[in-house]
C-alpha positions as CSV (number, residue, x, y, z in Angstrom):
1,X,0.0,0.0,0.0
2,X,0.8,3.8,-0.8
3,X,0.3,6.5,1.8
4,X,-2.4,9.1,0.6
5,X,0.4,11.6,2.3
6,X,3.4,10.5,0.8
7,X,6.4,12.6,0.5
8,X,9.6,12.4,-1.6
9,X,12.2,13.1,1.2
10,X,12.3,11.9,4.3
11,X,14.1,11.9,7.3
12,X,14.9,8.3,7.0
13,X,13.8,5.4,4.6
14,X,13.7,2.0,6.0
15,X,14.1,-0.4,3.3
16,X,12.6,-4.1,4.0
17,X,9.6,-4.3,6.0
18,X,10.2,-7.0,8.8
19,X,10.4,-7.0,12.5
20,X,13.8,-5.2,12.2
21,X,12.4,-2.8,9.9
22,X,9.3,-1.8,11.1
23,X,10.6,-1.9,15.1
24,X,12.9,1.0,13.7
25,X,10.8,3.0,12.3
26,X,8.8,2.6,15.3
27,X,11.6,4.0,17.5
28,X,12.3,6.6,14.7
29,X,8.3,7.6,14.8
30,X,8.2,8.2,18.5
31,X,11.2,10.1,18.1
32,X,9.0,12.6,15.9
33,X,10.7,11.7,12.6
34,X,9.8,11.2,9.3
35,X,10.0,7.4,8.0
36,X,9.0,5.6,4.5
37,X,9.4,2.1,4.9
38,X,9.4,0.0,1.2
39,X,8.7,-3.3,1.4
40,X,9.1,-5.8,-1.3
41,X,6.4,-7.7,0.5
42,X,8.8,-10.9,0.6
43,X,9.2,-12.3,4.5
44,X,11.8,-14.4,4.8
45,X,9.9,-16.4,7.6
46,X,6.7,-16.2,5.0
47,X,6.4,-20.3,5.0
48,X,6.4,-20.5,9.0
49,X,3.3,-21.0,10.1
50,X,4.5,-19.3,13.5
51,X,6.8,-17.1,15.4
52,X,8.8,-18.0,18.8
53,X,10.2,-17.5,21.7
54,X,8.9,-13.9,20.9
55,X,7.5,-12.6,24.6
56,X,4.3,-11.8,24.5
57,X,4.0,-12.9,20.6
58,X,4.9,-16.9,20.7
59,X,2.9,-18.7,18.5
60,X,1.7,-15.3,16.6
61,X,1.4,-15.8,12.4
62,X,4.3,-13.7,10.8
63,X,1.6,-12.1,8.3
64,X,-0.1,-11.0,11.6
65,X,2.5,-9.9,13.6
66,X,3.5,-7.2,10.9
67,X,0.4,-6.5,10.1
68,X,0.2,-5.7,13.7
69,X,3.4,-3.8,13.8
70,X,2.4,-1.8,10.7
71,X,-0.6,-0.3,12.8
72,X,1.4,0.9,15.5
73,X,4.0,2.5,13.3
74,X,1.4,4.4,11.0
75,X,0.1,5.1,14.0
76,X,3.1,7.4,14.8
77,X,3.7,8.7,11.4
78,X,5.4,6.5,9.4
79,X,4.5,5.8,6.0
80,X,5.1,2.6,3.7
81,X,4.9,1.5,0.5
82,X,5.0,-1.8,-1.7
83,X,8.2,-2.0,-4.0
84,X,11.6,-3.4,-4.4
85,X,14.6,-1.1,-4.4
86,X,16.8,-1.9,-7.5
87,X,19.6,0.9,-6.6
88,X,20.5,3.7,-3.9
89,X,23.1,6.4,-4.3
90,X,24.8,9.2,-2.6
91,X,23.2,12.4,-3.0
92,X,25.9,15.3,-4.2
93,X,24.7,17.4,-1.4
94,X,24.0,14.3,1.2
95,X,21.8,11.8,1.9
96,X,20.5,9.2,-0.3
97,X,18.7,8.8,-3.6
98,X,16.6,5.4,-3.3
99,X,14.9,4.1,-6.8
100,X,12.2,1.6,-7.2
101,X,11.7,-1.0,-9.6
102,X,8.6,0.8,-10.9
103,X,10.3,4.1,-11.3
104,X,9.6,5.9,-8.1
105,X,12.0,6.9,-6.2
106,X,12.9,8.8,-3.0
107,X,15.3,10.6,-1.1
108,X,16.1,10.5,2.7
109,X,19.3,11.7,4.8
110,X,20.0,8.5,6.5
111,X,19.1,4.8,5.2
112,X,18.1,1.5,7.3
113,X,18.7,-1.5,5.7
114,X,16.7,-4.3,7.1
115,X,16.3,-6.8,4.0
116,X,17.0,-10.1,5.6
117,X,18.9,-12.7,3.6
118,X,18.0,-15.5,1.6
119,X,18.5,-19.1,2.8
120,X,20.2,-21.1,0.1
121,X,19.0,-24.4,0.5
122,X,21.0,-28.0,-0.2
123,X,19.9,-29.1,-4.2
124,X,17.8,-32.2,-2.7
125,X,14.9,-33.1,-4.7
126,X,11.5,-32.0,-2.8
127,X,13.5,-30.5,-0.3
128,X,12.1,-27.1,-1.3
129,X,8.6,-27.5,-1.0
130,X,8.8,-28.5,2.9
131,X,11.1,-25.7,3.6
132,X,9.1,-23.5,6.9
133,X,7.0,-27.1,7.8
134,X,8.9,-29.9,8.6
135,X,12.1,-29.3,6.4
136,X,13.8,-27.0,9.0
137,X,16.9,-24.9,10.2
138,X,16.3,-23.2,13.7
139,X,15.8,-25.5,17.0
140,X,14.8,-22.5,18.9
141,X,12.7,-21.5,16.0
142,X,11.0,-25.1,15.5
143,X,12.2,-27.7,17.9
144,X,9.4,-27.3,20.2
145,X,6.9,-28.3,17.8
146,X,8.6,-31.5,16.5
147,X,9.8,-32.6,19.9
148,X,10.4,-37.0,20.3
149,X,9.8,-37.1,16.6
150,X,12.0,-38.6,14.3
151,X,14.7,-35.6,13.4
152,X,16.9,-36.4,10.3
153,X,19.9,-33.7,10.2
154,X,21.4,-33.4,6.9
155,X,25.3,-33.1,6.4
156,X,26.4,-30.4,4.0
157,X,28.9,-29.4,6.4
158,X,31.2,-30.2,9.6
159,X,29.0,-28.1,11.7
160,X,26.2,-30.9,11.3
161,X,28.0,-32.8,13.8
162,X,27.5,-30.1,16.2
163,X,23.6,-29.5,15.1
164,X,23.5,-33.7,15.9
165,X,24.2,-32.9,19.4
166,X,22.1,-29.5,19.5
167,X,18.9,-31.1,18.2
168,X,19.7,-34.6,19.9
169,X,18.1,-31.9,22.7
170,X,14.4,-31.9,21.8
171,X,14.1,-35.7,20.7
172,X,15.9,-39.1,21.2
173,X,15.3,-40.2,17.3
174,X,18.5,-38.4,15.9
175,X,19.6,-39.5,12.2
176,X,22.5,-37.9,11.0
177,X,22.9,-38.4,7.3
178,X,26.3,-37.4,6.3
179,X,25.3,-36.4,2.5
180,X,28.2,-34.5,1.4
181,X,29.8,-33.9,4.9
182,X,33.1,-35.1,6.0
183,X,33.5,-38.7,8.0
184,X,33.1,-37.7,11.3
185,X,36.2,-38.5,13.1
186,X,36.8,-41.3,15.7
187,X,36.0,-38.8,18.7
188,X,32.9,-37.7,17.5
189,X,31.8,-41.2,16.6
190,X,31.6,-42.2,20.0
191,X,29.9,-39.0,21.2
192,X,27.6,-39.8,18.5
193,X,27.2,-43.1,19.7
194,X,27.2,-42.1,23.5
195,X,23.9,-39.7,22.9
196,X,21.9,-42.8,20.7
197,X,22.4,-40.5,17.4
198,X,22.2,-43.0,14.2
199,X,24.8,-42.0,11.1
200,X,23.5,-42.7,7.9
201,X,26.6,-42.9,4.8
202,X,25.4,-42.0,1.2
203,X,24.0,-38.8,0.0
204,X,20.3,-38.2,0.2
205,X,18.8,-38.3,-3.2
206,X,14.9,-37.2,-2.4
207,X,12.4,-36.5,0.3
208,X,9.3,-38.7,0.5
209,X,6.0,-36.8,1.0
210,X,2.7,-38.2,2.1
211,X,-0.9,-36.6,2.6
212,X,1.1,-33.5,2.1
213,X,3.9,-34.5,5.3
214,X,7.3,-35.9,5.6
215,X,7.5,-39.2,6.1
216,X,11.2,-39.5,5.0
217,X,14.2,-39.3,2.5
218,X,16.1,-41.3,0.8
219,X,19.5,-42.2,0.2
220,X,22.0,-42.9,-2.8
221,X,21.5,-46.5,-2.6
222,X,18.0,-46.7,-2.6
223,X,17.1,-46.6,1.2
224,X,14.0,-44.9,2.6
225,X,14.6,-43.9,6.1
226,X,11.4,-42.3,8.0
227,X,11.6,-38.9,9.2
228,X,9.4,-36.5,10.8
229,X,11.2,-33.3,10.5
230,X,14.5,-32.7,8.4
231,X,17.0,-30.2,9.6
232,X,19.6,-28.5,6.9
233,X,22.1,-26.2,7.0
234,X,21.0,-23.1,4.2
235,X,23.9,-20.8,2.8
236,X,22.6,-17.8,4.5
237,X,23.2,-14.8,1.7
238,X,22.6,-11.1,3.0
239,X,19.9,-9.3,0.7
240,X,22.1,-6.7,0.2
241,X,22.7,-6.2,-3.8
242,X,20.8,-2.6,-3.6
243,X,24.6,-1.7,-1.1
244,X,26.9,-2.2,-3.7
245,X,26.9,1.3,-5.4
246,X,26.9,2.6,-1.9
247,X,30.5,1.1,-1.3
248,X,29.4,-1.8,1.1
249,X,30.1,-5.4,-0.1
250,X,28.9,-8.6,2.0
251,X,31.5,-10.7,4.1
252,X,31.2,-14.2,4.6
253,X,30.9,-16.1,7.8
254,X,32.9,-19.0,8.3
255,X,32.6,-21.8,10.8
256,X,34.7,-25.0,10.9
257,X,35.9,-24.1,7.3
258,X,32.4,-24.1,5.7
259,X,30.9,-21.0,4.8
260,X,27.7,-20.3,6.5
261,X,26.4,-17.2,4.9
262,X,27.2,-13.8,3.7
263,X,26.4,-10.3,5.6
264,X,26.8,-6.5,5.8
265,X,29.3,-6.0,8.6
266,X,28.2,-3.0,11.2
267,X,29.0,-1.7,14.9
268,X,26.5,-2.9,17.5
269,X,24.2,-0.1,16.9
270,X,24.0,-1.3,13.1
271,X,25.8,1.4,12.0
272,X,28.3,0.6,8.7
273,X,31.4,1.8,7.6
274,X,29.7,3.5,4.8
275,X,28.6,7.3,7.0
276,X,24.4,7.5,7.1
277,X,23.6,3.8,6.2
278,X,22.6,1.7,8.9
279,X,21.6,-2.2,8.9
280,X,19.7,-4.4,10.7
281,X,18.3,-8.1,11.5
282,X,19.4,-11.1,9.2
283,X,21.1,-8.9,6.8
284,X,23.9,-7.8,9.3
285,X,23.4,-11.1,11.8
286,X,22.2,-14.1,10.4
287,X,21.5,-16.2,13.4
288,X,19.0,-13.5,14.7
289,X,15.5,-14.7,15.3
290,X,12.4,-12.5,15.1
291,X,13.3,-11.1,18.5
292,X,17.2,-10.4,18.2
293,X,15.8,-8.6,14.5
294,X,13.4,-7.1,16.4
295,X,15.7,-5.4,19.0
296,X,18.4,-4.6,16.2
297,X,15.9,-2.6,14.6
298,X,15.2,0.0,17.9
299,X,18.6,0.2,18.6
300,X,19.1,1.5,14.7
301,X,16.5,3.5,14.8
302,X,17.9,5.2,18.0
303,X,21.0,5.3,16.9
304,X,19.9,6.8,13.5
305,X,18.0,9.7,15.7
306,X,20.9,10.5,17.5
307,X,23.0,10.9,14.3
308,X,20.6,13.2,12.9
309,X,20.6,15.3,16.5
310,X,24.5,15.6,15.8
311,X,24.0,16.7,12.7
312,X,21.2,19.2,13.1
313,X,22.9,20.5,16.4
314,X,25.9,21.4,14.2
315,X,23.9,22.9,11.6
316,X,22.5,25.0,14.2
317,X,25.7,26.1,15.7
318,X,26.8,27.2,11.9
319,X,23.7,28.9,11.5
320,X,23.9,30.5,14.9
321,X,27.4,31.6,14.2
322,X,26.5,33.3,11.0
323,X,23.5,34.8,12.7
324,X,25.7,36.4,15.4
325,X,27.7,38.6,13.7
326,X,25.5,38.8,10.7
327,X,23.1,42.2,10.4
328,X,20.2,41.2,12.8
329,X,22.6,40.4,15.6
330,X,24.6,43.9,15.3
331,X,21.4,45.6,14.8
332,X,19.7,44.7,18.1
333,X,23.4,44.8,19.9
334,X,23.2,48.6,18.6
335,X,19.3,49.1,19.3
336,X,20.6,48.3,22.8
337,X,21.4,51.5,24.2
338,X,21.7,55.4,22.4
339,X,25.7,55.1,22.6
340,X,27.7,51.6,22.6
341,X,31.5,52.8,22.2
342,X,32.4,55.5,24.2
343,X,32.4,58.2,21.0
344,X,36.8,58.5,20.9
345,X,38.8,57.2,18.5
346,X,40.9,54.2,18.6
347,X,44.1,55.1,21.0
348,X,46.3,52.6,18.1
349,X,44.7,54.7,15.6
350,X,45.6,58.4,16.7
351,X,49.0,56.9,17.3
352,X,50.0,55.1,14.6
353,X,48.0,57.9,11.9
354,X,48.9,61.2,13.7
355,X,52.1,61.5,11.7
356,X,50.5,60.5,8.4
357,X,50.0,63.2,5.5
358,X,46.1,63.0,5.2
359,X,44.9,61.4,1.8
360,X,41.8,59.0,1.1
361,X,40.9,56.6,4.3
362,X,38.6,53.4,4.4
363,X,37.6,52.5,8.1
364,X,36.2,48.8,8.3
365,X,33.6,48.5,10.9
366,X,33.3,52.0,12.0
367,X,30.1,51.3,14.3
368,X,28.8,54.5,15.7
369,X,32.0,56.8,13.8
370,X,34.3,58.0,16.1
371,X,37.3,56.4,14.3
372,X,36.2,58.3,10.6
373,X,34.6,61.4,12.5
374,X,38.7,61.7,13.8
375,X,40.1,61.2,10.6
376,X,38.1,63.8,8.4
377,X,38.9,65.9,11.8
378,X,42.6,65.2,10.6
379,X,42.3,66.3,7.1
380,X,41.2,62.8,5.1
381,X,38.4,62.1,2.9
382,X,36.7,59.0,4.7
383,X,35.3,55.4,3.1
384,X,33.4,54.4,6.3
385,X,31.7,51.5,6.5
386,X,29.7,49.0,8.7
387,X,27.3,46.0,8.4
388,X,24.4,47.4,11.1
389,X,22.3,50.3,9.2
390,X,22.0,51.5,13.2
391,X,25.5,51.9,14.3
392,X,25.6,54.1,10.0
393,X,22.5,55.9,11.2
394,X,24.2,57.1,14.1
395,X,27.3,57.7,13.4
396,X,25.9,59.8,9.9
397,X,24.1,62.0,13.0
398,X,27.5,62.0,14.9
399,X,29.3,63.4,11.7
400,X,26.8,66.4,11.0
401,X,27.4,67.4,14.7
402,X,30.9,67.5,14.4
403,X,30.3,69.1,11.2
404,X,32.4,66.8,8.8
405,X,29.8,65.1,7.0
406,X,31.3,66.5,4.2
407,X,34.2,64.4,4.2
408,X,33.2,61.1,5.6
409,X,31.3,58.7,3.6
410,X,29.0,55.9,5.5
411,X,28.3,53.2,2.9
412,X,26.9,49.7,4.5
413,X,28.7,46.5,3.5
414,X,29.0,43.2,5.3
415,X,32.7,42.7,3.9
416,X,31.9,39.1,2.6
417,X,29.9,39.7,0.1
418,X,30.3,43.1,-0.8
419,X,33.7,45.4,-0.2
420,X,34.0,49.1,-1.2
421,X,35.5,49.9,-4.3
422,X,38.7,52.2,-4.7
423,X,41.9,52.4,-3.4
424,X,43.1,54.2,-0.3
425,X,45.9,56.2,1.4
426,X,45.2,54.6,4.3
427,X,43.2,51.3,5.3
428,X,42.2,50.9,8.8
429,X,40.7,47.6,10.8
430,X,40.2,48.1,14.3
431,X,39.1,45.5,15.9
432,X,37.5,43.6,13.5
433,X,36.5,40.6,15.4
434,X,33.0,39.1,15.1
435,X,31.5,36.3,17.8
436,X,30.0,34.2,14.9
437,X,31.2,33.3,11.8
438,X,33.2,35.8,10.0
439,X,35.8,35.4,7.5
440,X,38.2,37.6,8.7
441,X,41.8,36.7,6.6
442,X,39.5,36.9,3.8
443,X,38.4,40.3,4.6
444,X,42.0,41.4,5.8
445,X,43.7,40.4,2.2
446,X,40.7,42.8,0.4
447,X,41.6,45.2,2.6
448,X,45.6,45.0,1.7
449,X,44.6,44.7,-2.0
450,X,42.7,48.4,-1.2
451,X,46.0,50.2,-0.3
452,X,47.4,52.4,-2.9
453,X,51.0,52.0,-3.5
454,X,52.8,54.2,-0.8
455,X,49.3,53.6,1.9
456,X,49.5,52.2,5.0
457,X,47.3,49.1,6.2
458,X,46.5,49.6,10.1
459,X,45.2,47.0,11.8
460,X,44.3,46.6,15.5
461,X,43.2,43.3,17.1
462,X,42.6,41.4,20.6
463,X,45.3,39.0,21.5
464,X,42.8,37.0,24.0
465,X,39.3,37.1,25.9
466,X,38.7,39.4,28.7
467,X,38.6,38.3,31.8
468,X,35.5,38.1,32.6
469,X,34.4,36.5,29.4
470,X,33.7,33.0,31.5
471,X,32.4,31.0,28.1
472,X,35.0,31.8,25.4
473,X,33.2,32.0,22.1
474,X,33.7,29.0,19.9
475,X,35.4,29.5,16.8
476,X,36.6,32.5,17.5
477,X,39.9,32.6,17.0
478,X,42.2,36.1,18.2
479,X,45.4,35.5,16.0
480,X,48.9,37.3,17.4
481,X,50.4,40.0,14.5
482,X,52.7,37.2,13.2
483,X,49.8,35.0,12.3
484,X,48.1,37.9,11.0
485,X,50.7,38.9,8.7
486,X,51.2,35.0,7.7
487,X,47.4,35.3,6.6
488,X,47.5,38.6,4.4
489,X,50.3,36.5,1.9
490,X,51.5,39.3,1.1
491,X,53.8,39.0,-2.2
492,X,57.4,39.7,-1.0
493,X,59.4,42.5,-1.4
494,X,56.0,44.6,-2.3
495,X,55.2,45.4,1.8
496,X,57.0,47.2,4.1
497,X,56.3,46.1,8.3
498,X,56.5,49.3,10.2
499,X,55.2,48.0,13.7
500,X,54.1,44.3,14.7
501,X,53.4,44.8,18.4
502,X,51.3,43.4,21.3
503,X,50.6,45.9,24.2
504,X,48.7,46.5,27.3
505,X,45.6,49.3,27.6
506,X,43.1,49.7,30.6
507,X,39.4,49.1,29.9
508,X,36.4,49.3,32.2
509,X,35.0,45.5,33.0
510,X,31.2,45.2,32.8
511,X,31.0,46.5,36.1
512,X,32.7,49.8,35.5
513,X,36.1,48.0,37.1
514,X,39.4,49.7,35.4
515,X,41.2,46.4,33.9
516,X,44.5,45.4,31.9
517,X,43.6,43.7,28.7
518,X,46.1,42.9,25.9
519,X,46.1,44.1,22.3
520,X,48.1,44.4,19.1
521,X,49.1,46.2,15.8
522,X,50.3,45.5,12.7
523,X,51.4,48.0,10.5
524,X,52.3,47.8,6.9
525,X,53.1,50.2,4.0
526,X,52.9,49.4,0.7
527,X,56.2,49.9,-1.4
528,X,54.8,49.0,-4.5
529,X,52.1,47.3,-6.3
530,X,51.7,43.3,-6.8
């Protein structure tokens, strides 16, 4: 069935819609997220007529017991359709592109594979047909139900000995027909012996069927020994075809040099080495029983929520980052209050510029304008510029009352995407340090590239938090002039390092508390262009 609501993208597709499946997108829907779950409508338990040693489900039909856990996850959510997946690919800017046999196809960020495997069984003619009744694999699954009856266990491998003994459990009519297995050795002969197992030599050619039961196979040499029940070993092989453009290839599982099966290694939450694709049930563990799948599939699905936490928690913090410093933070930081700086220039600046013949002047992140209101005081023509229309607003006000609006103007630009255009006598950057993201090498080399031949680059920074700054501000990094210089790259011979300097200034705490804090300058002219 197709949701009347179904979407294209999801949070998370579930491919394969057994117990494993469908108990993670349970978790996943309880954890509020959005789940498609495509099932190919192909149980691998589809000929059992039962489930066990399920609590609180033994004896339950499989066909009911998902119908059941269908309910309980559309009940939170989570949507399903009918449909094979033929292929799944990386999406160029993550997640997964999922495509159905019928054309459909879907996208999610994270993927749980839960398609089971398929049990290979031993080429015996008839065999087949009684695989799920009394042709069986699982003793746990089915040894209950044919308990004193007369078990046959056929030998495709040196693990039958060991299912002999394991079986030899629920019954005292044990055959062991050693088919294609090895001799068992002398040792195991008498253990054999000592539990009352009978070994039958010769491969089994057919099983013998009567008013639609099992009444026996036989052998090469024309025997027919009665049986009840027939226990084989199946080469379990992971369903897991769809992987193999994602990267993840099946391993095999060996026991006793016979190869048991195929499956998708993962960690113990189901997680692969393939970021974003998670598996679960028989196609990552193929002893698991209804149960075990069951259990895989919540621990996925939890897993798979708290993978997409991480991730939207750091998308937050990159979004939050460019938020502050971006224009709404810097606006509502200058909405604040009627003044934020205390309206005098930059001590670095009227030091380092005093001597300076006054020219053309950009001033990155002027805020409220003392810095450019100084200059054009001095004698320069002033660029000023600042990403909050406020702190412009302001200081355009502060410049008509110091009557040199004339020579100072306020343009808005965020520096990233948009620089003033020109070139300059003098560039200044005082303190041009932001709390979120902000790009600020990038900035500094636009602002190099701005000074004319002959100019002067100023720039003042922090060399560490304030005291009382108890949460430092992630990413935030307060370079020393050395590092800053490093960053301009600068093409030698064409720059000229007049000061490279840390030094010590007082500045009132947030309490109005006189305090030492720790700054620096770098100051460069340019000899010549390049």
């Amino acid at each position: 069935m197709t949701s009347q609501t179904e979407q294209t993208q999801y949070d998370v597709v579930v491919i394969g819609g057994g117990a494993a499946g469908l108990s993670g997108a349970l978790a996943l829907g309880r954890a509020r997220r959005s789940v498609l779950v495509i099932d190919a409508g192909q149980p691998r338990n589809a000929p059992a007529a039962h489930v066990h040693t399920y609590l609180t489900r033994e004896g339950m039909a499989p066909a009911e017991l998902l119908a059941e856990g269908r309910r309980e996850v559309a009940s939170y959510g989570g949507q399903f359709t009918a449909g094979t997946v033929t292929s799944a690919e990386h999406l160029p800017g993550g997640g997964f592109h999922v495509s159905l046999d019928d054309g459909r196809s879907y996208a999610a960020s994270r993927l749980l594979v839960t398609t089971g495997l398929t049990d290979e069984l031993p080429e015996v003619p008839g065999l087949a047909g009684r695989w799920g009744r009394e042709v069986l694999h699982c003793p746990y699954c089915h040894g209950w139900e044919v308990r004193d009856q007369a078990i046959g266990i056929l030998a495709t491998g040196p693990i039958a000995f060991h299912l002999a003994q394991l079986w030899r459990q629920w019954s005292s009519d044990i055959t062991l027909f050693l088919h294609t297995a090895p001799t068992p050795d002398d040792e195991e002969y008498e253990q054999l012996a000592a539990r009352g197992i009978t070994v039958v030599a010769g491969e089994v050619t057919a099983v013998e069927v009567a008013d639609d039961r099992l009444t026996g196979v036989t052998t090469a040499d024309g025997r027919t020994v009665p049986v009840q029940a027939l226990v084989v070993t199946p080469r379990f092989t992971a369903r897991s075809g769809l992987l193999a453009g994602l990267g993840l290839r099946p391993t095999e599982l060996e026991r006793d040099g016979q190869v048991l099966g195929s499956y998708i290694a993962a960690d113990p939450t189901g997680a692969t080495e393939v970021a974003g694709i998670w598996v679960a049930g028989n196609v990552t563990n193929l002893v698991d029983q209804v149960i075990g799948a069951a259990g895989a599939g919540v621990r996925a699905g939890a897993a798979i929520n708290a993978d997409l936490i991480e991730e939207e928690t750091r998308l937050a913090v990159d979004a939050h980052r460019r938020a502050v410093g971006g224009v709404a933070f810097w606006d509502a930081r200058y909405a604040e209050s009627n003044r934020i700086w205390s309206g005098n220039p930059n001590v670095a600046l009227v030091q380092e510029v005093a001597g300076l013949e006054p020219g053309r002047a950009l001033d990155l992140g002027c805020g409220e304008g003392a810095d450019a209101i100084w200059l054009a005081r001095q004698g320069w023509q002033v660029t000023a510029t600042d990403i909050s229309a406020v702190a412009l607003e302001r200081a355009v006000a502060h410049a008509k009352e110091s009557a040199v609006a004339d020579r100072v103007d306020f343009q808005r630009h965020d520096l990233t995407d948009s620089f003033p255009e020109g070139v300059f006598d003098l560039v200044s950057a005082q303190f041009l340090h932001s709390m979120g993201e902000f790009p600020r090498e990038e900035i500094l080399r636009r602002a190099a590239a701005a000074v004319a031949p002959g100019g002067t680059l100023l720039i003042e920074g922090h060399s560490g938090l304030p005291h009382w700054e108890k949460d430092p501000h992630p990413g935030v990094h307060l370079p020393t002039p050395d590092e800053v210089l490093a960053s301009l790259s600068l093409p030698e011979g064409a720059w000229e390092v007049l000061v490279s300097t840390e030094h010590e200034r007082i500045q009132n705490d947030p309490e109005g508390t006189p305090t030492t804090r720790t700054d620096n300058t770098l100051k460069l002219r340019r000899i010549k262009a390049g």
